[in-house]
C-alpha positions in Angstrom: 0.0 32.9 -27.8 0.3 33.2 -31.5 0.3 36.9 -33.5 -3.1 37.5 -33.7 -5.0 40.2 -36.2 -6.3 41.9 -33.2 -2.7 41.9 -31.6 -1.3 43.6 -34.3 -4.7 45.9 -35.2 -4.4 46.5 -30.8 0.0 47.4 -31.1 -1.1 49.8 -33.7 -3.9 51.0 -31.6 -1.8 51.3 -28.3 1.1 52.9 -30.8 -1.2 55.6 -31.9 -3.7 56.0 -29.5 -0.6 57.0 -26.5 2.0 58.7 -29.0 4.5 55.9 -28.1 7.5 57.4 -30.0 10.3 55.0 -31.3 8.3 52.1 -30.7 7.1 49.8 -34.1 4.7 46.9 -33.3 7.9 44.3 -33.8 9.7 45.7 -30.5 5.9 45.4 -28.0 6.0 41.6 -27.0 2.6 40.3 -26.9 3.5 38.7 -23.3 5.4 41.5 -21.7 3.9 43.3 -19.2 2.3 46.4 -19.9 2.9 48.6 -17.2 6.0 48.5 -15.2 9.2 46.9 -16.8 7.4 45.9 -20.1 6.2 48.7 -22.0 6.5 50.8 -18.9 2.8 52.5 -19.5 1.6 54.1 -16.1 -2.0 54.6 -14.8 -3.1 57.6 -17.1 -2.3 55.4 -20.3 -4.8 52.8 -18.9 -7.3 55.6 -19.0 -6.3 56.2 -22.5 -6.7 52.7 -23.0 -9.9 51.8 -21.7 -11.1 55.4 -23.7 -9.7 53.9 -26.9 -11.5 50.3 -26.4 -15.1 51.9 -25.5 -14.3 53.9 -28.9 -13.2 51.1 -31.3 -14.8 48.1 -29.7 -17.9 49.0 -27.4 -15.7 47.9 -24.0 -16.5 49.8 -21.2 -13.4 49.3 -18.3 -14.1 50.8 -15.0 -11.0 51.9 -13.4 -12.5 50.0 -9.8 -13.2 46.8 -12.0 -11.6 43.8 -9.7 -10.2 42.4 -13.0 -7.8 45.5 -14.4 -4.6 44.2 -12.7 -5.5 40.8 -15.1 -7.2 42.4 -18.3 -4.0 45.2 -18.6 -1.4 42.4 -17.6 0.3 42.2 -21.0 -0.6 42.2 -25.0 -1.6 39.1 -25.3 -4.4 39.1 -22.3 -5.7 42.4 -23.3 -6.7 41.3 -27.0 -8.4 38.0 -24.7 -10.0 40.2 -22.9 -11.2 42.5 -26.1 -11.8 39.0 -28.0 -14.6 38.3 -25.4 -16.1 41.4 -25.2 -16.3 43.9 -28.0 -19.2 44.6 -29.0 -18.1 45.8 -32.5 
């Protein structure tokens, strides 16, 4: 997947929005995983994230929703997932 605006507008979000110190938007791979090895985000920055996607783009993410493991995968399937379905 190619640099999208909304990859860089959602790096800057996720930057931000969880305090993610020493980190620039060059150094989060859009395909890395988010949790785990990548980025190494754990379950109380989803929360943060799905908080900060109702905010800025209308997307409500339950934390039972069937398709978390998928949406929250990396970068790149997150602003697919945000693509589809913001509502602003």
């Amino acid at each position: 997947m190619t640099q999208t605006p909304l990859i860089d507008e959602l790096k800057r979000l996720l930057i931000e929005g969880l305090h993610l110190e020493d980190v620039t938007p060059e150094d989060i791979d859009p395909e890395a995983p988010l949790f785990g090895d990548g980025l190494g985000l754990d379950s109380i920055d989803a929360l943060e994230i799905g908080v900060m996607l109702d905010r800025r783009y209308g997307i409500k993410i339950s934390s039972d929703d069937k398709r978390n493991p998928q949406i929250f995968a990396s970068l790149a399937a997150l602003a697919e997932f945000v693509a589809a379905n913001r509502q602003r």
